[in-house]
N, CA, C and O atoms as a GROMACS GRO file, in nm:
protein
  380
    1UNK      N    1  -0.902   0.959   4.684
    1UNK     CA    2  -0.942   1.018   4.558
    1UNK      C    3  -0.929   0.912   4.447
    1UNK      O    4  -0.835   0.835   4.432
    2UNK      N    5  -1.051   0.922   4.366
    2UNK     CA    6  -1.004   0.782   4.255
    2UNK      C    7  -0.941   0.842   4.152
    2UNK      O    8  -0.932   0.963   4.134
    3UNK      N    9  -0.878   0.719   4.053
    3UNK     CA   10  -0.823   0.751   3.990
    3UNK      C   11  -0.849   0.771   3.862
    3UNK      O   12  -0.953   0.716   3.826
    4UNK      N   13  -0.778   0.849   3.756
    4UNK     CA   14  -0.904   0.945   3.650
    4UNK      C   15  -0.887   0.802   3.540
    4UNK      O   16  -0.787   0.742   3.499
    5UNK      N   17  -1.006   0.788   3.520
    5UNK     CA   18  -1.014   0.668   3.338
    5UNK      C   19  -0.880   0.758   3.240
    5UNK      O   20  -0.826   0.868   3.232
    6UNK      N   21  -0.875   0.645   3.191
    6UNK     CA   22  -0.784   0.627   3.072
    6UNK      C   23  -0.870   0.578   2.908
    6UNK      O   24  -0.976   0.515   2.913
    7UNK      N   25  -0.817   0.612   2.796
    7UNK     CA   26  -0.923   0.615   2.694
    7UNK      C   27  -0.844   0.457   2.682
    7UNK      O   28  -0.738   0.406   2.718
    8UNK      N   29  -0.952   0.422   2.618
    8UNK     CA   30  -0.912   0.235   2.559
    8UNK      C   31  -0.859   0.277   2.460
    8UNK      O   32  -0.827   0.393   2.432
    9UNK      N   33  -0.844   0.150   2.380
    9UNK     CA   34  -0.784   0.158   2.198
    9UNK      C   35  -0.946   0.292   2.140
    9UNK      O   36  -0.948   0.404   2.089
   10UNK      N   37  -1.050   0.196   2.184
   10UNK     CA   38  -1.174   0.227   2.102
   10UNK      C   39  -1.256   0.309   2.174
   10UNK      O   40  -1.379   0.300   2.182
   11UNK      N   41  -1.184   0.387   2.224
   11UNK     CA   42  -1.252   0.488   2.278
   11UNK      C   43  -1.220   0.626   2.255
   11UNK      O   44  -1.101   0.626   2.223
   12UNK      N   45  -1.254   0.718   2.254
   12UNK     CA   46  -1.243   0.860   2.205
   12UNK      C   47  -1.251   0.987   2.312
   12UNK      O   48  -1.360   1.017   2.359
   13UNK      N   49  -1.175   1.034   2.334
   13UNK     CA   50  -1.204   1.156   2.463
   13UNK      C   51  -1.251   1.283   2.442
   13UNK      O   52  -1.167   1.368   2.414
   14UNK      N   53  -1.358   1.314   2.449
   14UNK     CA   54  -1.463   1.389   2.423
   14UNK      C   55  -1.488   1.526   2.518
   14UNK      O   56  -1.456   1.476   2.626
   15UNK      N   57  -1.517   1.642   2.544
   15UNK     CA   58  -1.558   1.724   2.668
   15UNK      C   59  -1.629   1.688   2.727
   15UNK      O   60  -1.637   1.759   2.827
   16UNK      N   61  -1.710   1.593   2.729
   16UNK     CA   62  -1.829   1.554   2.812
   16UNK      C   63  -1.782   1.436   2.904
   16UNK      O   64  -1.828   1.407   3.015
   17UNK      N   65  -1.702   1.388   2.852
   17UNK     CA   66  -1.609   1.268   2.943
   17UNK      C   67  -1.601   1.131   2.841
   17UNK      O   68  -1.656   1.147   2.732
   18UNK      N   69  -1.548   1.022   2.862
   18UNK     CA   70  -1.571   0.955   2.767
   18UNK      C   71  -1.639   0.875   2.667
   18UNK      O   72  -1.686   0.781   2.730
   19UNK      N   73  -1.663   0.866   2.571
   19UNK     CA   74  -1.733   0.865   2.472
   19UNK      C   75  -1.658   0.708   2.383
   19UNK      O   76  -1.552   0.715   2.321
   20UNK      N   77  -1.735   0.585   2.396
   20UNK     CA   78  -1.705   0.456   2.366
   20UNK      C   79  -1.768   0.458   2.186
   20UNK      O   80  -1.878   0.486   2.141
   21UNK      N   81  -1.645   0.415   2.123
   21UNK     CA   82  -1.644   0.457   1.975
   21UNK      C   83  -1.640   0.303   1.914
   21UNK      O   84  -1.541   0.234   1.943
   22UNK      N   85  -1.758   0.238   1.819
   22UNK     CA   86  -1.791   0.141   1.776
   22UNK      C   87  -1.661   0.105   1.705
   22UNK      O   88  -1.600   0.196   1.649
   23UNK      N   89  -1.616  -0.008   1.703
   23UNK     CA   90  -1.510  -0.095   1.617
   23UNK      C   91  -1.545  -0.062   1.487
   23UNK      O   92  -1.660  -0.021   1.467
   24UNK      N   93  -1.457  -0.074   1.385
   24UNK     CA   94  -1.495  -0.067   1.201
   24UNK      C   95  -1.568  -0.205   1.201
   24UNK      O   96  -1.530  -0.311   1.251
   25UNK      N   97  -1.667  -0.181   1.140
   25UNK     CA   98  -1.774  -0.249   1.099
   25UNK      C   99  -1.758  -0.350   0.934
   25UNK      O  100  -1.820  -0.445   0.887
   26UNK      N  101  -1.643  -0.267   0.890
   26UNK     CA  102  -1.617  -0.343   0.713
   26UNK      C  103  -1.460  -0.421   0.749
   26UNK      O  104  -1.360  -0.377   0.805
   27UNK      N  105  -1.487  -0.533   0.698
   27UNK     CA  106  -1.345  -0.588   0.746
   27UNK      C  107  -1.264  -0.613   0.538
   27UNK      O  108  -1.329  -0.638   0.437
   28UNK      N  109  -1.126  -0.594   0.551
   28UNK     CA  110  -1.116  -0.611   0.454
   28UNK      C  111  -1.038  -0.754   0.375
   28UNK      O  112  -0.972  -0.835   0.441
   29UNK      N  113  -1.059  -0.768   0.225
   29UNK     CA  114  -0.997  -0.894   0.188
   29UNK      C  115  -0.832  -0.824   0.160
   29UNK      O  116  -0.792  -0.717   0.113
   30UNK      N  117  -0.770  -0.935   0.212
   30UNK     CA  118  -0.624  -0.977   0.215
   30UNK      C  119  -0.622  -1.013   0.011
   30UNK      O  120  -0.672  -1.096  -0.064
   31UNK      N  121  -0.554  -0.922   0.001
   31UNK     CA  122  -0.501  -0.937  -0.129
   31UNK      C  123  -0.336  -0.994  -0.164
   31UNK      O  124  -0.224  -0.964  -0.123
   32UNK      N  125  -0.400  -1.106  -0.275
   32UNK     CA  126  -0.244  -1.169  -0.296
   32UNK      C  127  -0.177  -1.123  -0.360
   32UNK      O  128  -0.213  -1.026  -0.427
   33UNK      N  129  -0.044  -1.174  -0.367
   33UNK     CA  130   0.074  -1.156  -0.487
   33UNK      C  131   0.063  -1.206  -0.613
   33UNK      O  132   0.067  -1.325  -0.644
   34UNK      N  133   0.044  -1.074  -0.716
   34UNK     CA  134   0.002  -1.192  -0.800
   34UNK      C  135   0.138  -1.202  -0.884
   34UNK      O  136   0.134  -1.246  -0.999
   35UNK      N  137   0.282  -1.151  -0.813
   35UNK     CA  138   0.387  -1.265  -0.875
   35UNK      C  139   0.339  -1.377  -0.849
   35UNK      O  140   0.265  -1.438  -0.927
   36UNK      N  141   0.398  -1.443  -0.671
   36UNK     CA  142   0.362  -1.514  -0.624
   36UNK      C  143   0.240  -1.585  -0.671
   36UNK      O  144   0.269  -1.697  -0.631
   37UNK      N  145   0.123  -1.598  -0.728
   37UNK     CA  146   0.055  -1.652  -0.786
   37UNK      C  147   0.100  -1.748  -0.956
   37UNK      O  148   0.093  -1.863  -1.000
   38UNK      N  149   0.147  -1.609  -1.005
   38UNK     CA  150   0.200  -1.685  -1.154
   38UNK      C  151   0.342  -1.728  -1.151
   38UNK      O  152   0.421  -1.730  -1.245
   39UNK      N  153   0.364  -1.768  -1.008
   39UNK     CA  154   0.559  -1.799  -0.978
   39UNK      C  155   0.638  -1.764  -1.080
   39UNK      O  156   0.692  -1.836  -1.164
   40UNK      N  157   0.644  -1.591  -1.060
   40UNK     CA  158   0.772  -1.496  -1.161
   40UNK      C  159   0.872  -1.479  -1.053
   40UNK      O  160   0.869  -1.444  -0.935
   41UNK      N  161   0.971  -1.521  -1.146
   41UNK     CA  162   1.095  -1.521  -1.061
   41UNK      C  163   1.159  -1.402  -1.076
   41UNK      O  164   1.248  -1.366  -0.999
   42UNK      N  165   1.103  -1.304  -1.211
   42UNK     CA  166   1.237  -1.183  -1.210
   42UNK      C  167   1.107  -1.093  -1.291
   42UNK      O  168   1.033  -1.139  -1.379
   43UNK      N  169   1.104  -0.968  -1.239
   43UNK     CA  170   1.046  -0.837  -1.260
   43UNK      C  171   1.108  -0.815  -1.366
   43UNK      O  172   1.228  -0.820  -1.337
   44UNK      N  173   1.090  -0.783  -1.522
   44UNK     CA  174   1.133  -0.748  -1.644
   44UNK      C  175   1.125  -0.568  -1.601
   44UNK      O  176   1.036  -0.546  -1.519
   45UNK      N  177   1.192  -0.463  -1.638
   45UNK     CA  178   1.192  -0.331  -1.631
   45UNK      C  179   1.112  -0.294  -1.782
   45UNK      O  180   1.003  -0.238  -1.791
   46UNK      N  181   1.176  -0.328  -1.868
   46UNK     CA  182   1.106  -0.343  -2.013
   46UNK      C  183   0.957  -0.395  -2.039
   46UNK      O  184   0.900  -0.385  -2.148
   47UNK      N  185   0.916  -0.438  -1.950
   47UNK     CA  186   0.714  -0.516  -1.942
   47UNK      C  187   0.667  -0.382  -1.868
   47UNK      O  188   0.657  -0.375  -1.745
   48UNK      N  189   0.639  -0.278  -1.957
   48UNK     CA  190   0.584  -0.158  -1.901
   48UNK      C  191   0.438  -0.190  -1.886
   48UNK      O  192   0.381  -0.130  -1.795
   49UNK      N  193   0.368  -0.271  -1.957
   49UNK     CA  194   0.227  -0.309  -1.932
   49UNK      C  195   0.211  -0.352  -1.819
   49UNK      O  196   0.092  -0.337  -1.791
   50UNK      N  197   0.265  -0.398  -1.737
   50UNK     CA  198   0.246  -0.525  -1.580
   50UNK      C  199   0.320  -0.368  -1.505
   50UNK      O  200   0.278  -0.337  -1.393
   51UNK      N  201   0.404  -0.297  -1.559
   51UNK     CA  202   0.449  -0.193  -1.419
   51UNK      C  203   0.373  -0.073  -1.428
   51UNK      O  204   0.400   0.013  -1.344
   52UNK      N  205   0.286  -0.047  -1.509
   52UNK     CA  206   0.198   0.051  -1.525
   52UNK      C  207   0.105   0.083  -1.450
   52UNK      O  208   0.052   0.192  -1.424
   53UNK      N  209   0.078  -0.076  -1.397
   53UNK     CA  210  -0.041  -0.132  -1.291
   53UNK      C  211   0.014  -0.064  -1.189
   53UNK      O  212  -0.074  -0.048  -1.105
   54UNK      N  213   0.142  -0.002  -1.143
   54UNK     CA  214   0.182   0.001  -1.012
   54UNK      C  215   0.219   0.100  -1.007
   54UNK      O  216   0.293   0.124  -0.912
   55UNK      N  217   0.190   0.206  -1.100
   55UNK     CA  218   0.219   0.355  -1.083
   55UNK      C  219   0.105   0.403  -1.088
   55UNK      O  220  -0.001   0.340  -1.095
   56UNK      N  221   0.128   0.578  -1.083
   56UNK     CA  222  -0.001   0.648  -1.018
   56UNK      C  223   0.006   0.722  -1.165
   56UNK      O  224   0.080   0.698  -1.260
   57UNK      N  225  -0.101   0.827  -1.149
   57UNK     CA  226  -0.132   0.882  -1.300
   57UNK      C  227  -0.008   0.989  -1.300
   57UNK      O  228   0.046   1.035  -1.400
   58UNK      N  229   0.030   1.021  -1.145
   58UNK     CA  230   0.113   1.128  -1.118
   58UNK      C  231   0.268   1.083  -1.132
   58UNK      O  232   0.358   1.166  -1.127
   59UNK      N  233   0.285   0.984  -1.144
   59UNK     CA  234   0.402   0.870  -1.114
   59UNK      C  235   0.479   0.832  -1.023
   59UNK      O  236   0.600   0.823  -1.009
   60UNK      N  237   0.384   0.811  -0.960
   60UNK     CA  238   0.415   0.749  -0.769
   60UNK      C  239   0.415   0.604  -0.795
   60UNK      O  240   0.344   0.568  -0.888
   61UNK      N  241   0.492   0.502  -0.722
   61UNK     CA  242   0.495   0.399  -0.720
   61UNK      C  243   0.345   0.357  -0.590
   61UNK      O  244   0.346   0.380  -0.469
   62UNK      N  245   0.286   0.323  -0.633
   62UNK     CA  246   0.188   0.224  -0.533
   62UNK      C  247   0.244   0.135  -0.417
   62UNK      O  248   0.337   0.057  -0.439
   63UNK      N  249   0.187   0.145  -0.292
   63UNK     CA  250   0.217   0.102  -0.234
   63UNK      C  251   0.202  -0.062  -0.184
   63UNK      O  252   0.085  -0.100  -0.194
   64UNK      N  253   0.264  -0.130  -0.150
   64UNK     CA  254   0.212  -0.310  -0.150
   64UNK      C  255   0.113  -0.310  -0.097
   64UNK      O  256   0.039  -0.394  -0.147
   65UNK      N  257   0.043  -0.224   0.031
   65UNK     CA  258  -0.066  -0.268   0.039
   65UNK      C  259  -0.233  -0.217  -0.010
   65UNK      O  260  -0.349  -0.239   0.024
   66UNK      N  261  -0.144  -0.126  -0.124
   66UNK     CA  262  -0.296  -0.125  -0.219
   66UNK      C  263  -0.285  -0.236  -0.321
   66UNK      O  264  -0.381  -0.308  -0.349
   67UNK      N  265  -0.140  -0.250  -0.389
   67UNK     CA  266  -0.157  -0.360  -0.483
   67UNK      C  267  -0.186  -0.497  -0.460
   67UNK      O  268  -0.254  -0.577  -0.525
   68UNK      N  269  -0.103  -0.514  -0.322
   68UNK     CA  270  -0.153  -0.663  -0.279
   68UNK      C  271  -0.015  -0.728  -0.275
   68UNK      O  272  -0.016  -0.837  -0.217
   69UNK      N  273   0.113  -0.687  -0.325
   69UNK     CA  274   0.227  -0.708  -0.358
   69UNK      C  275   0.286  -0.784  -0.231
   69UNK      O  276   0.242  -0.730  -0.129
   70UNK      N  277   0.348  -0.862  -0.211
   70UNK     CA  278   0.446  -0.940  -0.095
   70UNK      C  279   0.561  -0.843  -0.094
   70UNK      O  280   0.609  -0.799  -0.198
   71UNK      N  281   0.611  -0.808   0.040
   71UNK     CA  282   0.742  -0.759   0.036
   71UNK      C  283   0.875  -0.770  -0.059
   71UNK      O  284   0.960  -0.686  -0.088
   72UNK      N  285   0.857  -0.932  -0.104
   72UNK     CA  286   0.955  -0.935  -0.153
   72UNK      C  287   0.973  -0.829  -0.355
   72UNK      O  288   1.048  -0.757  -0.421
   73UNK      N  289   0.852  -0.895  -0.357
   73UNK     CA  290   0.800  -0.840  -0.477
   73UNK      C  291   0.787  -0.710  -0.522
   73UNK      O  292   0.809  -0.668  -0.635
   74UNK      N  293   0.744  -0.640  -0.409
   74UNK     CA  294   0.749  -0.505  -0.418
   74UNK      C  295   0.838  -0.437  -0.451
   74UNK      O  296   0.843  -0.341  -0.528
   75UNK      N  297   0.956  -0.513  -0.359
   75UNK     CA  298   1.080  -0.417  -0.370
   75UNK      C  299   1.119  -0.433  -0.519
   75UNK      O  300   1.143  -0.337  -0.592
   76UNK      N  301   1.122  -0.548  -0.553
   76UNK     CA  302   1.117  -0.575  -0.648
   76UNK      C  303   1.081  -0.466  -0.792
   76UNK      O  304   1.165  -0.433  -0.876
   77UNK      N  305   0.958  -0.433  -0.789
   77UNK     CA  306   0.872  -0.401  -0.867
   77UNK      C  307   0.914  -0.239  -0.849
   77UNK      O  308   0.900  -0.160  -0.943
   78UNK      N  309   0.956  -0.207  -0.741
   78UNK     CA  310   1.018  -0.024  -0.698
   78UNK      C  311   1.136  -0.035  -0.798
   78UNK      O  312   1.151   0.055  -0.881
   79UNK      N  313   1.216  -0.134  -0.794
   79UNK     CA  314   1.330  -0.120  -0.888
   79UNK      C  315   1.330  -0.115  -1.045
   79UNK      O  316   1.391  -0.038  -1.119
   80UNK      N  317   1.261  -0.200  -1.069
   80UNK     CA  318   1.222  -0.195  -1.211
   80UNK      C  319   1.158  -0.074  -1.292
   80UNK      O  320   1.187  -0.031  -1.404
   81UNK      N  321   1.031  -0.018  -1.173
   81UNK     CA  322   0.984   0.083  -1.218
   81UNK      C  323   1.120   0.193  -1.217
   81UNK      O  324   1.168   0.242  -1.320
   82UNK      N  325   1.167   0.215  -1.089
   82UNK     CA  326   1.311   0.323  -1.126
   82UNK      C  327   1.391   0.276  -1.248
   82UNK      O  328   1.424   0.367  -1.324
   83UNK      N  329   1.429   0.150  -1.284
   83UNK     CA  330   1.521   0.153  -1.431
   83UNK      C  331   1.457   0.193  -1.530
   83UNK      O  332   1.506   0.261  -1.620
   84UNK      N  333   1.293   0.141  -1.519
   84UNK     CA  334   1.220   0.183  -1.668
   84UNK      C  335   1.206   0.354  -1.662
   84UNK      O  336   1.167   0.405  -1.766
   85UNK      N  337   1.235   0.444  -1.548
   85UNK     CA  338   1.214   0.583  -1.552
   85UNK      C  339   1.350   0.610  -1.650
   85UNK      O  340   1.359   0.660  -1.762
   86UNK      N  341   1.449   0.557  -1.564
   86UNK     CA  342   1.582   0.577  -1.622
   86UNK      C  343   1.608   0.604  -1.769
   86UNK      O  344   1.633   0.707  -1.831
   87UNK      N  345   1.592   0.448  -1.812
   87UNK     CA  346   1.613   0.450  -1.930
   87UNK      C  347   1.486   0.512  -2.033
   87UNK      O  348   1.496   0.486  -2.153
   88UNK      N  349   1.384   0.579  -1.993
   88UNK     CA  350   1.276   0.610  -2.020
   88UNK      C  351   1.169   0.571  -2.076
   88UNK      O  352   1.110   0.638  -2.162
   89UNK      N  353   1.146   0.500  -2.049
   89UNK     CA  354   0.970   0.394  -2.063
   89UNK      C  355   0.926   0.438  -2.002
   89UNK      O  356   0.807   0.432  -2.033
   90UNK      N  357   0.942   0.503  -1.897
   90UNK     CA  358   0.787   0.542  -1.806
   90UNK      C  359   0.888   0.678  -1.721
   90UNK      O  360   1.002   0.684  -1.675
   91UNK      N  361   0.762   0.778  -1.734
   91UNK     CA  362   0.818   0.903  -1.696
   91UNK      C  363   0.831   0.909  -1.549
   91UNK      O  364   0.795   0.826  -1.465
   92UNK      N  365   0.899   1.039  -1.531
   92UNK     CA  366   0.946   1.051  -1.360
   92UNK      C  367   0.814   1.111  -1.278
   92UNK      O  368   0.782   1.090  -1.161
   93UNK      N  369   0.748   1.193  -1.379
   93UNK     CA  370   0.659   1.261  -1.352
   93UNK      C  371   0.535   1.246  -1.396
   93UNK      O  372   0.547   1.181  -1.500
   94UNK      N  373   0.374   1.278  -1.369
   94UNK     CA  374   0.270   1.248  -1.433
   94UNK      C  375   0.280   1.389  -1.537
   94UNK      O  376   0.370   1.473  -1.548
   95UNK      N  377   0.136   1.373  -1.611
   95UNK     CA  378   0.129   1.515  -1.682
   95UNK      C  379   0.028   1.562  -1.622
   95UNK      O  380  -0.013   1.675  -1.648
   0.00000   0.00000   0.00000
């Protein structure tokens, strides 16, 4: 008796049996740091203009890989935005 197929990465299992599902066709650009670009050594909490970029209208912090942020930076940039909630420059919540 043979033995039953297995779905690939790019393949899809269908009722009809398997069904071979085209690769993504749009490839995307690798976005930089743009600390790392203007070599900032320290995230200001108080530069609400540059952390504004990295919140949501709702006040979610953005994630590094929509902003483009390096790990290191990010974390970075999570902290600052939490002190500026703190001390209140930038709310906890959207409106």
């Amino acid at each position: 008796m043979p033995e039953p197929r297995r779905a690939s990465k790019f393949q899809k299992k269908t009722r009809a049996g398997m069904k071979k599902r085209k690769p993504r066709d749009k490839f995307f650009i690798k976005k930089s740091c743009r600390f790392c670009a203007d070599k900032v050594e320290k995230i200001d909490h108080k530069d609400i203009v540059k952390l504004k970029r990295f919140v949501t209208e709702k006040g979610k912090i953005l994630p590094g890989r929509v902003t483009g942020n390096c790990a290191k930076h990010q974390r970075s940039v999570a902290i600052a935005v939490k002190r500026a909630r703190y001390i209140a420059l930038l709310p906890f919540a959207g409106e």
